[in-house]
PyMOL Python script that loads the backbone (N, CA, C, O; Angstrom):
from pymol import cmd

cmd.read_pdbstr("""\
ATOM      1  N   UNK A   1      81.835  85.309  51.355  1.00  0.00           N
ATOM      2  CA  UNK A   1      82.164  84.146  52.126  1.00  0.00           C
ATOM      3  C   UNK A   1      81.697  82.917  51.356  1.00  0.00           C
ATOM      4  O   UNK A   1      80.806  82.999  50.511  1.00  0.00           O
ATOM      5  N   UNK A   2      82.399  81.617  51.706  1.00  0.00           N
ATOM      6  CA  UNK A   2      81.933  80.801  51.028  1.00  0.00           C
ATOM      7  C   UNK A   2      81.780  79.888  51.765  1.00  0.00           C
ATOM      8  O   UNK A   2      82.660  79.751  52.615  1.00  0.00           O
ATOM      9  N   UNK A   3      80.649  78.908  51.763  1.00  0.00           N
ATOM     10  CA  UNK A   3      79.995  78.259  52.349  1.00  0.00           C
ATOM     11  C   UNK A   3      79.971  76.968  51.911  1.00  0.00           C
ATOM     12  O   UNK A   3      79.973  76.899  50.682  1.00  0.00           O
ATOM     13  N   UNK A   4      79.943  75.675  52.614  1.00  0.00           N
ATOM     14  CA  UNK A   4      79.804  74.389  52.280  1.00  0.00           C
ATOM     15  C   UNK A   4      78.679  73.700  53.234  1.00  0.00           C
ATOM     16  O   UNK A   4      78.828  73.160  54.330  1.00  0.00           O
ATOM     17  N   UNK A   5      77.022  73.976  52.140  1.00  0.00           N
ATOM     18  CA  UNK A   5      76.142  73.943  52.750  1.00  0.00           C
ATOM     19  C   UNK A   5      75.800  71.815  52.628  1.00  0.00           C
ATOM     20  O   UNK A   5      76.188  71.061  51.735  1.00  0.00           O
ATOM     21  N   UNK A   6      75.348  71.623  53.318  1.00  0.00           N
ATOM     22  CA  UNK A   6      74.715  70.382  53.166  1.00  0.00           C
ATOM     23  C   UNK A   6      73.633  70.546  52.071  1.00  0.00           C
ATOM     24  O   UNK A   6      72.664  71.282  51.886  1.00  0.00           O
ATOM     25  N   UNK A   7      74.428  69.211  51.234  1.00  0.00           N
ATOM     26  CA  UNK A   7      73.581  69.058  49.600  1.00  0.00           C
ATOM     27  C   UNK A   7      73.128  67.475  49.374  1.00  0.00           C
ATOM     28  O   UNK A   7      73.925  66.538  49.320  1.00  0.00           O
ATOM     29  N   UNK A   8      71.853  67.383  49.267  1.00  0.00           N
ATOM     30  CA  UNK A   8      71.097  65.890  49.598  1.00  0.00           C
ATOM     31  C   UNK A   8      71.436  65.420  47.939  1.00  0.00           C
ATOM     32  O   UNK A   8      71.141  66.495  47.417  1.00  0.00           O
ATOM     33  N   UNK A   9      71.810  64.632  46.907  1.00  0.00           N
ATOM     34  CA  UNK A   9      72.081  63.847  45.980  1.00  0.00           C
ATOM     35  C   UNK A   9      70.892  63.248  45.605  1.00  0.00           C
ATOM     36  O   UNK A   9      70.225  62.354  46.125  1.00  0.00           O
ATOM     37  N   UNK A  10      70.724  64.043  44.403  1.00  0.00           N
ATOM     38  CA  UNK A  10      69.572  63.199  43.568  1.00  0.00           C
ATOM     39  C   UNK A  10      69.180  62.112  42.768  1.00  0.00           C
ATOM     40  O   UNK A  10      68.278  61.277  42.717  1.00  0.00           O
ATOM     41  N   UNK A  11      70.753  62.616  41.833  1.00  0.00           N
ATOM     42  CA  UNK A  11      71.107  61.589  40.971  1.00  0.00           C
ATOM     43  C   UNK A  11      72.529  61.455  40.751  1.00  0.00           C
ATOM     44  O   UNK A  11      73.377  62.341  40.866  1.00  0.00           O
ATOM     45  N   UNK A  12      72.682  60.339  40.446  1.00  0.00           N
ATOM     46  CA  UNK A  12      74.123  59.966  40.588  1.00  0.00           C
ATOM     47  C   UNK A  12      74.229  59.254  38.431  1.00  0.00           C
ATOM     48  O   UNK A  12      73.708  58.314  37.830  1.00  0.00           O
ATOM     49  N   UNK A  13      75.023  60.194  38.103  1.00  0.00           N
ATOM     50  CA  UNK A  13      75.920  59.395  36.326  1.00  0.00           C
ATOM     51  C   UNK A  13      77.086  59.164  37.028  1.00  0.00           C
ATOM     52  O   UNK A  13      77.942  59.949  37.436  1.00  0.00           O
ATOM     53  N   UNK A  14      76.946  57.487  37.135  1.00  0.00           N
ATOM     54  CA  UNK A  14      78.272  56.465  37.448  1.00  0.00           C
ATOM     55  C   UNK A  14      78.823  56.453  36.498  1.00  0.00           C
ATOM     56  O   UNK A  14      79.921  55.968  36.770  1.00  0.00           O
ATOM     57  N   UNK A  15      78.757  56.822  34.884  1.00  0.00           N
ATOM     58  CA  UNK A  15      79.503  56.863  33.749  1.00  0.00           C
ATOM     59  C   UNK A  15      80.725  57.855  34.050  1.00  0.00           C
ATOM     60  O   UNK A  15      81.895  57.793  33.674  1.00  0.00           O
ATOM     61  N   UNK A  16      80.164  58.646  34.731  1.00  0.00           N
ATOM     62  CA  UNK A  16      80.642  60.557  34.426  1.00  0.00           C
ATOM     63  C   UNK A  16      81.400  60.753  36.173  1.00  0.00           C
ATOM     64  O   UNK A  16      82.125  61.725  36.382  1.00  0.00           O
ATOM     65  N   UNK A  17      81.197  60.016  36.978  1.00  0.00           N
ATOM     66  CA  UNK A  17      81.135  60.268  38.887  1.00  0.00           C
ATOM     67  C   UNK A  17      80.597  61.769  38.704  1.00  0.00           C
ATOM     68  O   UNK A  17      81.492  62.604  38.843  1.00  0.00           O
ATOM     69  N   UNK A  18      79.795  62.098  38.525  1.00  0.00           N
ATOM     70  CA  UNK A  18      78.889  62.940  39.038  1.00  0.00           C
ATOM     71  C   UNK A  18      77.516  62.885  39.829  1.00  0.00           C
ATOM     72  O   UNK A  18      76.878  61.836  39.734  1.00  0.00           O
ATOM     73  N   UNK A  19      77.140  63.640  40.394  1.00  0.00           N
ATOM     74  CA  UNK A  19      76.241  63.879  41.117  1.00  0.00           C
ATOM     75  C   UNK A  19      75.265  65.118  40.853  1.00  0.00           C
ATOM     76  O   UNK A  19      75.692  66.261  40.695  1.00  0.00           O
ATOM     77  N   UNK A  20      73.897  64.771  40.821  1.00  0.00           N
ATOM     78  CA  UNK A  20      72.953  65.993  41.123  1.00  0.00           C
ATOM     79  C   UNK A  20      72.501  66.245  42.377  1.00  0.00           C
ATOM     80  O   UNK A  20      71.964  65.380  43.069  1.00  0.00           O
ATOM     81  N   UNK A  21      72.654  67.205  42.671  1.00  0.00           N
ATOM     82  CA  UNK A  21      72.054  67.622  44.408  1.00  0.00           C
ATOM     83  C   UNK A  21      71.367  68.375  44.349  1.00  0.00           C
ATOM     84  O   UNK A  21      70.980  68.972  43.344  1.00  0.00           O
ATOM     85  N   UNK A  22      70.980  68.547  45.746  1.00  0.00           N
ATOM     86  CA  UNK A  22      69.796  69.578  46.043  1.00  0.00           C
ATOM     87  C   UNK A  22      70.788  70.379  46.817  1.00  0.00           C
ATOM     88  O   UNK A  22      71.737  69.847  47.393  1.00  0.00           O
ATOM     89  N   UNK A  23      70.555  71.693  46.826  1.00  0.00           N
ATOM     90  CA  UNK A  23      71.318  72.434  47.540  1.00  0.00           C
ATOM     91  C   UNK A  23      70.061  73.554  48.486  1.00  0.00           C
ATOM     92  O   UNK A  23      69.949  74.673  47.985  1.00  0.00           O
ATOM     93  N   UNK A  24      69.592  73.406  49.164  1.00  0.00           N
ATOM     94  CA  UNK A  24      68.417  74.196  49.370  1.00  0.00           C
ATOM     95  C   UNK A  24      66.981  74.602  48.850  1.00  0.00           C
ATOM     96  O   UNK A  24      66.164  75.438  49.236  1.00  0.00           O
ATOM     97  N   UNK A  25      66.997  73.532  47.657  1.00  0.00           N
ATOM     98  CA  UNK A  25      66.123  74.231  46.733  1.00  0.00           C
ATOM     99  C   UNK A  25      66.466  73.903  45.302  1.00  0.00           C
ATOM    100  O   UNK A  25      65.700  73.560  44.402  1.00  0.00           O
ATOM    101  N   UNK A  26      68.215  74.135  45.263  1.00  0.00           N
ATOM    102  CA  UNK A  26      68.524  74.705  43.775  1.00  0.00           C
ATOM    103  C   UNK A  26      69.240  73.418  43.938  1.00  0.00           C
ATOM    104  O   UNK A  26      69.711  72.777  44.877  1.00  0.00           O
ATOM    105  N   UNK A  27      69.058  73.194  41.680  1.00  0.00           N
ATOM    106  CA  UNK A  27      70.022  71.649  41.822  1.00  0.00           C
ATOM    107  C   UNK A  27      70.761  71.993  41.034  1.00  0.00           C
ATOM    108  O   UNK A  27      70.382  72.781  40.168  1.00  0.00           O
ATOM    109  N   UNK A  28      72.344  71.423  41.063  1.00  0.00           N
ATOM    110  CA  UNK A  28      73.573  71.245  40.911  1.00  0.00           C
ATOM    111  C   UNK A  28      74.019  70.256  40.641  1.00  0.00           C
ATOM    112  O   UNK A  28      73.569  69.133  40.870  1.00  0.00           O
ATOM    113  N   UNK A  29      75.206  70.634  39.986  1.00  0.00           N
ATOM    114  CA  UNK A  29      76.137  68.886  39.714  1.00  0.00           C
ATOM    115  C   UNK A  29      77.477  69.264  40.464  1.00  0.00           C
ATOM    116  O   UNK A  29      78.088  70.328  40.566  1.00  0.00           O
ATOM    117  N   UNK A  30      77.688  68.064  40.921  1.00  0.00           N
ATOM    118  CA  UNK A  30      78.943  67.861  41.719  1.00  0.00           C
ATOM    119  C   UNK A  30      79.572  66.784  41.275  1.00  0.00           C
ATOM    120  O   UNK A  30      79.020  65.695  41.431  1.00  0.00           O
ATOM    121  N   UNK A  31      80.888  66.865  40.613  1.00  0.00           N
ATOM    122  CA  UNK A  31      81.749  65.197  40.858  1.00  0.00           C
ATOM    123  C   UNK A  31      81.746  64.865  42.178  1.00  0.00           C
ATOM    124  O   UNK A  31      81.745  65.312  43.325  1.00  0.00           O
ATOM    125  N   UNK A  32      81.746  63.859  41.494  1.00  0.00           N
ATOM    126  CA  UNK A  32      82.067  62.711  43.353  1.00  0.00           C
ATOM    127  C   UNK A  32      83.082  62.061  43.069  1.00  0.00           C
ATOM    128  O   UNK A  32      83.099  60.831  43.025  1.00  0.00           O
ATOM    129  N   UNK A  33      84.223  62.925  42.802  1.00  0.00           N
ATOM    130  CA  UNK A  33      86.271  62.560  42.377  1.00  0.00           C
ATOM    131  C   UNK A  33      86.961  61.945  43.763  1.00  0.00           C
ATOM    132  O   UNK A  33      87.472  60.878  44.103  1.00  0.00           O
ATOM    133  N   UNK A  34      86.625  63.480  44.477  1.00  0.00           N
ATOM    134  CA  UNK A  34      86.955  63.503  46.025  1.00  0.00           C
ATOM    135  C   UNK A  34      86.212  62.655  46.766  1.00  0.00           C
ATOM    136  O   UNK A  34      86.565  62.791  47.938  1.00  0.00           O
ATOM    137  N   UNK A  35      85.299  61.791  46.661  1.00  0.00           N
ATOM    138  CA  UNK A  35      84.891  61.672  47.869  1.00  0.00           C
ATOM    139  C   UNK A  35      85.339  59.865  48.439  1.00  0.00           C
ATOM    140  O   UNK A  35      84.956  58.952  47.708  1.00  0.00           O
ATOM    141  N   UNK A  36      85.966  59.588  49.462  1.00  0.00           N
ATOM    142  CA  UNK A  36      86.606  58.617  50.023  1.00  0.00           C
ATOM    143  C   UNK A  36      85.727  57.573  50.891  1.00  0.00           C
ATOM    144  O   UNK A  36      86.267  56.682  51.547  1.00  0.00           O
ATOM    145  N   UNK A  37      84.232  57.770  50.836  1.00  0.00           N
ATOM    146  CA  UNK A  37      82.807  56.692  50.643  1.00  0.00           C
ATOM    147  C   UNK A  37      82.431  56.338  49.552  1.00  0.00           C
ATOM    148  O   UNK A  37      82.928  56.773  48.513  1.00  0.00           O
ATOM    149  N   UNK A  38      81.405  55.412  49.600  1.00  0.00           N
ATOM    150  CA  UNK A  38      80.800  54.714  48.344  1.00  0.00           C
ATOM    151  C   UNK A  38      79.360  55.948  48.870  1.00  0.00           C
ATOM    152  O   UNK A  38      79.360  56.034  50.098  1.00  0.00           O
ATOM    153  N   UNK A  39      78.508  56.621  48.374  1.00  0.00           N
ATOM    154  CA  UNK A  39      77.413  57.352  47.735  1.00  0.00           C
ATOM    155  C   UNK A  39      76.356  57.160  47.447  1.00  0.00           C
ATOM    156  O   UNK A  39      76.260  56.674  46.320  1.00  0.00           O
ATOM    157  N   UNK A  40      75.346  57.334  48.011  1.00  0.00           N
ATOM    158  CA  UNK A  40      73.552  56.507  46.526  1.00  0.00           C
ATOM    159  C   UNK A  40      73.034  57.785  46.940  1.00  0.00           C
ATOM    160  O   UNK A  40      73.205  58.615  47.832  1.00  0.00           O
ATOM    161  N   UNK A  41      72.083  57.527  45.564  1.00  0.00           N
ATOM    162  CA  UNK A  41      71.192  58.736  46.144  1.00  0.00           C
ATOM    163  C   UNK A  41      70.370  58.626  47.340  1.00  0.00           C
ATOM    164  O   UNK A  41      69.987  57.538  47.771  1.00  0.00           O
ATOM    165  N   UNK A  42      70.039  59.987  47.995  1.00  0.00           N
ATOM    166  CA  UNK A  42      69.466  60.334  49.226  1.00  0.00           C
ATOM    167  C   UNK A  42      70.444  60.717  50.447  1.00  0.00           C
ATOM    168  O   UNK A  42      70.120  61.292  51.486  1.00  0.00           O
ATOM    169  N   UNK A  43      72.178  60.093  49.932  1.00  0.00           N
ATOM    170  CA  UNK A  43      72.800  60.792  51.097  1.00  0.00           C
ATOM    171  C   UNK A  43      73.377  62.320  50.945  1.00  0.00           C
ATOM    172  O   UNK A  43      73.702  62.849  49.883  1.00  0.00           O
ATOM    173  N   UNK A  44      73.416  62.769  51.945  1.00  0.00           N
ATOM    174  CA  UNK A  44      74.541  63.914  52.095  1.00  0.00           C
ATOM    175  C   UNK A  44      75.636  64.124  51.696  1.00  0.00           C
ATOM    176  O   UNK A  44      76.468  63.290  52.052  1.00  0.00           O
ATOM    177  N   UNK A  45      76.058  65.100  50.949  1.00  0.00           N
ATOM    178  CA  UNK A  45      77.690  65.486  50.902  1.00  0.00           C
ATOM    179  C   UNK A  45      77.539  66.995  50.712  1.00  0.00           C
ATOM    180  O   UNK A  45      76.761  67.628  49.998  1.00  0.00           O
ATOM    181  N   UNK A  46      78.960  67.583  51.947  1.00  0.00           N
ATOM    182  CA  UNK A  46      79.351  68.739  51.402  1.00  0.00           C
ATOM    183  C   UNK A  46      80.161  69.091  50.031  1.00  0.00           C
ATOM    184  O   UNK A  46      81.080  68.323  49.746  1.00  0.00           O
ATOM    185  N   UNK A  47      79.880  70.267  49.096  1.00  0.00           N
ATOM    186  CA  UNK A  47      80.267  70.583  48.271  1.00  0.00           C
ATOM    187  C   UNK A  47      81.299  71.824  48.335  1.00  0.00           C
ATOM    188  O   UNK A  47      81.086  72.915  48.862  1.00  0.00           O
ATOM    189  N   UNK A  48      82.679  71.316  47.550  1.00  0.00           N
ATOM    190  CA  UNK A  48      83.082  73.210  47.807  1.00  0.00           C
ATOM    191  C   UNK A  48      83.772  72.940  46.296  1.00  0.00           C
ATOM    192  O   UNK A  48      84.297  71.883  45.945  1.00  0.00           O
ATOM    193  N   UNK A  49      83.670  73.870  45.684  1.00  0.00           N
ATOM    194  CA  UNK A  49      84.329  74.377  44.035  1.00  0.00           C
ATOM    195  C   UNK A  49      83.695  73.126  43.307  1.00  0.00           C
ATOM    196  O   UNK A  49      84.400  72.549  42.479  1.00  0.00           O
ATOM    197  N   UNK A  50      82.626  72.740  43.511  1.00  0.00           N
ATOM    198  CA  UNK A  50      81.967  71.890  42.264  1.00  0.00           C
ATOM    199  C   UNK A  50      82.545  70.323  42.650  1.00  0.00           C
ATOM    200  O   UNK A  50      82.399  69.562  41.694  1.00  0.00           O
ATOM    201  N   UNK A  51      83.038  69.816  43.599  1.00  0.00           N
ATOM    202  CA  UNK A  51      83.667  69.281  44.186  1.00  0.00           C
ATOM    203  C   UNK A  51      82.935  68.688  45.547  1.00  0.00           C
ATOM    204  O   UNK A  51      83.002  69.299  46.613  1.00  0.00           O
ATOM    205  N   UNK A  52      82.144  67.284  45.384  1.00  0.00           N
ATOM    206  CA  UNK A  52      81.393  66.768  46.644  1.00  0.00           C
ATOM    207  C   UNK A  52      82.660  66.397  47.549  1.00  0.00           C
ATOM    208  O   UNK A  52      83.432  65.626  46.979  1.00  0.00           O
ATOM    209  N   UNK A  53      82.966  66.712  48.603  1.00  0.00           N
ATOM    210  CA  UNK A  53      84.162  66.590  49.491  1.00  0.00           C
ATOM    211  C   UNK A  53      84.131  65.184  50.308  1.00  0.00           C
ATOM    212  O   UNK A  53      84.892  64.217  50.328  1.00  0.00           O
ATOM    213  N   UNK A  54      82.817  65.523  51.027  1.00  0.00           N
ATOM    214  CA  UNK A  54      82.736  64.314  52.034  1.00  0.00           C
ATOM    215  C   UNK A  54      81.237  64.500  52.009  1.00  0.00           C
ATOM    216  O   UNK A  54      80.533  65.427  51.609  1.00  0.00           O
ATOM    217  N   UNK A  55      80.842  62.792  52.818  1.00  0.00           N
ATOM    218  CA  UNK A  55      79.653  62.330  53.083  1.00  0.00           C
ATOM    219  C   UNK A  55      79.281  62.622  54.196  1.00  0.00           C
ATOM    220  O   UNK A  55      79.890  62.030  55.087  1.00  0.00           O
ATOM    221  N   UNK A  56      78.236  63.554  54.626  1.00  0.00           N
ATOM    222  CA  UNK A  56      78.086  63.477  56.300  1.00  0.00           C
ATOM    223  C   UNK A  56      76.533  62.933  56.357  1.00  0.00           C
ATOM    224  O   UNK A  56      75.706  62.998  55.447  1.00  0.00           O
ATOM    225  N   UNK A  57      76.380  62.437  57.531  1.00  0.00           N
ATOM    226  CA  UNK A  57      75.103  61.889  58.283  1.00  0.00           C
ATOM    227  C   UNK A  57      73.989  62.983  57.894  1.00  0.00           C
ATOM    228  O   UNK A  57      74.303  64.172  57.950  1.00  0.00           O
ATOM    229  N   UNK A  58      72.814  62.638  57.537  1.00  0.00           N
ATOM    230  CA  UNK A  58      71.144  62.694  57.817  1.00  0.00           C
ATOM    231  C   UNK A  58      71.140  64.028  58.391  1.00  0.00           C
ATOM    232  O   UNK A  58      71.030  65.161  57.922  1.00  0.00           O
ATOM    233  N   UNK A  59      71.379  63.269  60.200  1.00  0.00           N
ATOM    234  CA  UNK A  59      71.237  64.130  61.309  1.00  0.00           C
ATOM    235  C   UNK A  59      71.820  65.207  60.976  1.00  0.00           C
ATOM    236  O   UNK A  59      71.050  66.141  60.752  1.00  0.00           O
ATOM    237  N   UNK A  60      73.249  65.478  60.827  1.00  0.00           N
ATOM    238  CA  UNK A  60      74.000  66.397  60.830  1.00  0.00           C
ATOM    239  C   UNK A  60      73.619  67.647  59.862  1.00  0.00           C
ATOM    240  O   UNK A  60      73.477  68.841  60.125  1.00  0.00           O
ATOM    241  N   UNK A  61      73.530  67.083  58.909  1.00  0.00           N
ATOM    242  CA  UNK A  61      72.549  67.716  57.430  1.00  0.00           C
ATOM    243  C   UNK A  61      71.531  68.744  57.784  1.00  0.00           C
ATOM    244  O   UNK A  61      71.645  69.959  57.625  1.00  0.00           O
ATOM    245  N   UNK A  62      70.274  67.937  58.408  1.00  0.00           N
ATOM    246  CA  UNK A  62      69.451  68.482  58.711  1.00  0.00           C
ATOM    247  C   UNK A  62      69.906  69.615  59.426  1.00  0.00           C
ATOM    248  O   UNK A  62      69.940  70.735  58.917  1.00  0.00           O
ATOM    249  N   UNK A  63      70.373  69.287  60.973  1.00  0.00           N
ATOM    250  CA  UNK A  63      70.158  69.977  61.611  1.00  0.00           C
ATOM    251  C   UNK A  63      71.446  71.546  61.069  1.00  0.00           C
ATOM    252  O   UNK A  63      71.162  72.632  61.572  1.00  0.00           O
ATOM    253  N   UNK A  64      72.343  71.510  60.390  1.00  0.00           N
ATOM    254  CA  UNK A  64      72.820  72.452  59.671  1.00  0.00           C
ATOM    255  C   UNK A  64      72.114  72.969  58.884  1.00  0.00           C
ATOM    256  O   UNK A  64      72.238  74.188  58.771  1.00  0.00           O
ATOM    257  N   UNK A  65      70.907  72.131  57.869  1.00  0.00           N
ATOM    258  CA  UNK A  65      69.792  73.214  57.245  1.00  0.00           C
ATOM    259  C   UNK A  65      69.404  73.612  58.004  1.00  0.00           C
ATOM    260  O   UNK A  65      69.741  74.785  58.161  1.00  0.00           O
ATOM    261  N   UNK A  66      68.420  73.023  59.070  1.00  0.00           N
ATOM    262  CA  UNK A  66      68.233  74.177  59.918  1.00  0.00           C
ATOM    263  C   UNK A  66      68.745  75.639  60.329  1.00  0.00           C
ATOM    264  O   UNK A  66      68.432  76.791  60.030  1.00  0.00           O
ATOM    265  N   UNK A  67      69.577  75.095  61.064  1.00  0.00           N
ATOM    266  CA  UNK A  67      70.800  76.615  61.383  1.00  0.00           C
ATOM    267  C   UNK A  67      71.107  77.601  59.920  1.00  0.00           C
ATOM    268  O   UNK A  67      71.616  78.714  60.056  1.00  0.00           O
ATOM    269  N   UNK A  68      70.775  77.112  58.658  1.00  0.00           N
ATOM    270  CA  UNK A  68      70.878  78.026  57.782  1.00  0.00           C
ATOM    271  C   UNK A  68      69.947  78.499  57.276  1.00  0.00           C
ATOM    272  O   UNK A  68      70.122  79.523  56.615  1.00  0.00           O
ATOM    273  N   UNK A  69      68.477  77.873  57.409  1.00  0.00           N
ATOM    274  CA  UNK A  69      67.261  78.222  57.179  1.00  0.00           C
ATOM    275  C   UNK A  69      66.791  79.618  58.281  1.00  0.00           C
ATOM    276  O   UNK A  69      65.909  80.463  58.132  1.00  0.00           O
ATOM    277  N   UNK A  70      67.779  79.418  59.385  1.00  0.00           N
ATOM    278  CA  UNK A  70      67.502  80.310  60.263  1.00  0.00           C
ATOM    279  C   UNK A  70      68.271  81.898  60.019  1.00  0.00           C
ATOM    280  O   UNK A  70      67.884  83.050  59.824  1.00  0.00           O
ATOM    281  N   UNK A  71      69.304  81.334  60.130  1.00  0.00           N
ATOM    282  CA  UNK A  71      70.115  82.816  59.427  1.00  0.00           C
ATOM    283  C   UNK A  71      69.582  83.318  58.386  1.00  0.00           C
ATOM    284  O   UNK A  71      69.687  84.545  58.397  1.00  0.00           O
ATOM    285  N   UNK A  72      68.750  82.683  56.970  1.00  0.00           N
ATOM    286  CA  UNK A  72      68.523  83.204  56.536  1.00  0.00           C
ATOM    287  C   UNK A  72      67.222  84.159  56.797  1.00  0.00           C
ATOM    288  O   UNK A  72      67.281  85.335  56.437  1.00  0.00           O
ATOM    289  N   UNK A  73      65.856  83.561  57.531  1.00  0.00           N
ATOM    290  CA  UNK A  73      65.012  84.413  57.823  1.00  0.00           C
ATOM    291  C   UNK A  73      65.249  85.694  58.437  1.00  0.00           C
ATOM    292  O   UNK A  73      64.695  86.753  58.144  1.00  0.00           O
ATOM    293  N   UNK A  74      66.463  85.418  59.654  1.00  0.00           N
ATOM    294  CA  UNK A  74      66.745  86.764  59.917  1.00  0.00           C
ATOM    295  C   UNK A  74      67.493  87.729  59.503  1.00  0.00           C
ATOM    296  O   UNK A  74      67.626  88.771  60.145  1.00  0.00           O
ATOM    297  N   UNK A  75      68.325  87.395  57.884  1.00  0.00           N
ATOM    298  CA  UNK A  75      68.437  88.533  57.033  1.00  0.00           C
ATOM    299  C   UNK A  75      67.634  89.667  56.292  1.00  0.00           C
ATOM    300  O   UNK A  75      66.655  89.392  55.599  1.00  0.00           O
ATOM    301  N   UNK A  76      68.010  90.726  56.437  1.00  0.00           N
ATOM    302  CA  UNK A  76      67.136  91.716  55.742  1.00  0.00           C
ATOM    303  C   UNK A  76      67.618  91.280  54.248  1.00  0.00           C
ATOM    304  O   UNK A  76      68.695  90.767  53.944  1.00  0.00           O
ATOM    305  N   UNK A  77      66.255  91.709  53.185  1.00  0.00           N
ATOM    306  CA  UNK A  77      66.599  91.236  51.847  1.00  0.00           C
ATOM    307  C   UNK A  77      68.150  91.813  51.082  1.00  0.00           C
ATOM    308  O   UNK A  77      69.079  91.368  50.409  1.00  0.00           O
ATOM    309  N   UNK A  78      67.832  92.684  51.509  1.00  0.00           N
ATOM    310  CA  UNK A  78      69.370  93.209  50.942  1.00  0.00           C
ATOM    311  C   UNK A  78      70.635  92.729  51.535  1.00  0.00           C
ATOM    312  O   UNK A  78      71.742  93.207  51.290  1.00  0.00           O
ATOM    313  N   UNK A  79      70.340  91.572  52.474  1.00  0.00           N
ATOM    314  CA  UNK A  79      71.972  91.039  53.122  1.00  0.00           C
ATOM    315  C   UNK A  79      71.973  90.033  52.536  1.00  0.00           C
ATOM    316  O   UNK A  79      73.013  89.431  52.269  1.00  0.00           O
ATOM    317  N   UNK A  80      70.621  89.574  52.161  1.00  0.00           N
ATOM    318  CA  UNK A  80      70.233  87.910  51.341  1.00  0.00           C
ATOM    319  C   UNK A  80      71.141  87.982  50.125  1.00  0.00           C
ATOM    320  O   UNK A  80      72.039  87.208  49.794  1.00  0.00           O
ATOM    321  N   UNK A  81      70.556  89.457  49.340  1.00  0.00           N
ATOM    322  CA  UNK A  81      70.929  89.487  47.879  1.00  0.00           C
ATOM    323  C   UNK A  81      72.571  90.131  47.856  1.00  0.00           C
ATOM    324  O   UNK A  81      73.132  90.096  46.761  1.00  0.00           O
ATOM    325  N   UNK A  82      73.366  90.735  49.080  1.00  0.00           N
ATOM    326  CA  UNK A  82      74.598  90.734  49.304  1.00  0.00           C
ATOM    327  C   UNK A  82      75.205  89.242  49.083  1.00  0.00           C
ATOM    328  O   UNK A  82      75.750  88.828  48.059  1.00  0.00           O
ATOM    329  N   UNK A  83      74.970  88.515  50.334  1.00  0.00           N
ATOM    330  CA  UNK A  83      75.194  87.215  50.668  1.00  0.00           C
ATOM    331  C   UNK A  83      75.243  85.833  49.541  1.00  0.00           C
ATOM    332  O   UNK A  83      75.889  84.794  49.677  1.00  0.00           O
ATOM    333  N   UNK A  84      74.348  86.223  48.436  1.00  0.00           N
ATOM    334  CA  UNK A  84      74.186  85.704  46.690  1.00  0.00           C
ATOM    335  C   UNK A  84      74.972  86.087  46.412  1.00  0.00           C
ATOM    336  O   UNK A  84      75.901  85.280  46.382  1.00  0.00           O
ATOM    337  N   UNK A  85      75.404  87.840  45.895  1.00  0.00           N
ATOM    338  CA  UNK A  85      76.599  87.978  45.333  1.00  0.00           C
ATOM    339  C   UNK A  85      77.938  87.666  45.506  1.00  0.00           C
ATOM    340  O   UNK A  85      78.840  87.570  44.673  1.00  0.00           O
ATOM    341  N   UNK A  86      77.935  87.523  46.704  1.00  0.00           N
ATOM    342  CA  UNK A  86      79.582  87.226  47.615  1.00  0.00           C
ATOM    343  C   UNK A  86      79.583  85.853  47.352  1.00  0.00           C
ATOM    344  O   UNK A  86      80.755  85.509  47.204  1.00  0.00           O
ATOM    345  N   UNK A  87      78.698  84.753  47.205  1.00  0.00           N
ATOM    346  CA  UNK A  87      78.682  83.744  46.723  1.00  0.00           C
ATOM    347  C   UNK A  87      79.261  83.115  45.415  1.00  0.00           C
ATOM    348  O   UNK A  87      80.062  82.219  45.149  1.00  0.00           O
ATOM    349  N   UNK A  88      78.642  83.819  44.864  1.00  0.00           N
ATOM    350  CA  UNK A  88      78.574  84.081  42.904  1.00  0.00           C
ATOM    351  C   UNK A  88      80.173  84.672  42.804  1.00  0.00           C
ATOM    352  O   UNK A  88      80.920  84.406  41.862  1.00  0.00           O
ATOM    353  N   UNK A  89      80.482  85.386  43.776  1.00  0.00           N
ATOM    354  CA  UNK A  89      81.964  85.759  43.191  1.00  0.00           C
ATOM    355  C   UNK A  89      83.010  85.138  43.840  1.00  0.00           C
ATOM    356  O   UNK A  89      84.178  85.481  43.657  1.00  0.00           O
ATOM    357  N   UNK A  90      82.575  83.965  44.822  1.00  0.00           N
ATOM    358  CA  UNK A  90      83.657  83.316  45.773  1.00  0.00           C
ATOM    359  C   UNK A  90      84.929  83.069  44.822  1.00  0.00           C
ATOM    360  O   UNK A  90      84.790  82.746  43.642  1.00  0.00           O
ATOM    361  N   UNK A  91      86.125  83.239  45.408  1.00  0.00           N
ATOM    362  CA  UNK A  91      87.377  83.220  44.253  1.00  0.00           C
ATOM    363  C   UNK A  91      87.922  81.516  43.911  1.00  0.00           C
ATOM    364  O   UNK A  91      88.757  81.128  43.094  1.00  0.00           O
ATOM    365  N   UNK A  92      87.176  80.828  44.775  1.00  0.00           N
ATOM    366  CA  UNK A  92      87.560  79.276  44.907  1.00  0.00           C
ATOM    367  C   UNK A  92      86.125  78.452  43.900  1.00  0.00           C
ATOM    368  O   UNK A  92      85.853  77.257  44.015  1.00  0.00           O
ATOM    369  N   UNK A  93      85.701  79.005  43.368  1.00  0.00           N
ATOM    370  CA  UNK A  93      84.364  78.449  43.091  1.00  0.00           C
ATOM    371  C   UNK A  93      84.438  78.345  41.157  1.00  0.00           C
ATOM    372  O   UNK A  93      84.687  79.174  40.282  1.00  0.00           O
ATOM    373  N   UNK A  94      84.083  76.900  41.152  1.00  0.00           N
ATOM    374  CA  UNK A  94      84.428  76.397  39.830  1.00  0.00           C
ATOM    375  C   UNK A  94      83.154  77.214  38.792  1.00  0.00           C
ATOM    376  O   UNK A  94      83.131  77.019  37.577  1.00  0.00           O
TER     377      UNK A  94
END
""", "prot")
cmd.dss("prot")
cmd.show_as("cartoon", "prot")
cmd.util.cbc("prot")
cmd.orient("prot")
């Protein structure tokens, strides 16, 4: 399954429209091609195929980490390290 988790923006190369995010933990680059706001670091955007889509609110962010911080505790490790692989092989994923 593939997922478009809320990713907080670290750094932004205005040379390049890219973006570094935080994705839970792990950091990433995302263009910011797609996205139809202006951007700084510290806001939100969902990511899907390497691709920042849209800007969503703080609130919203959070409270979706949440809800995924939660699913994840109540995976057994082996659904975690399923749930990585199915990731890693999403067929849409740059």
């Amino acid at each position: 399954m593939c997922l478009s988790i809320p990713s907080k923006i670290t750094k932004i190369d205005k040379e390049n429209n890219i973006a570094t995010v935080d994705t839970m933990g792990v950091e990433r680059q995302a263009s910011l091609e797609l996205v139809d706001q202006a951007v700084e670091v510290g806001d939100y955007v969902l990511i899907h195929i390497g691709f920042a889509m849209n800007k969503i609110n703080e609130e919203d962010a959070l409270a979706s980490l949440e809800v995924y911080k939660e699913i994840i505790e109540k995976m057994e490790e082996d659904e975690r390290r399923q749930a990585i692989l199915e990731d890693e092989a999403c067929p849409n994923k740059a």
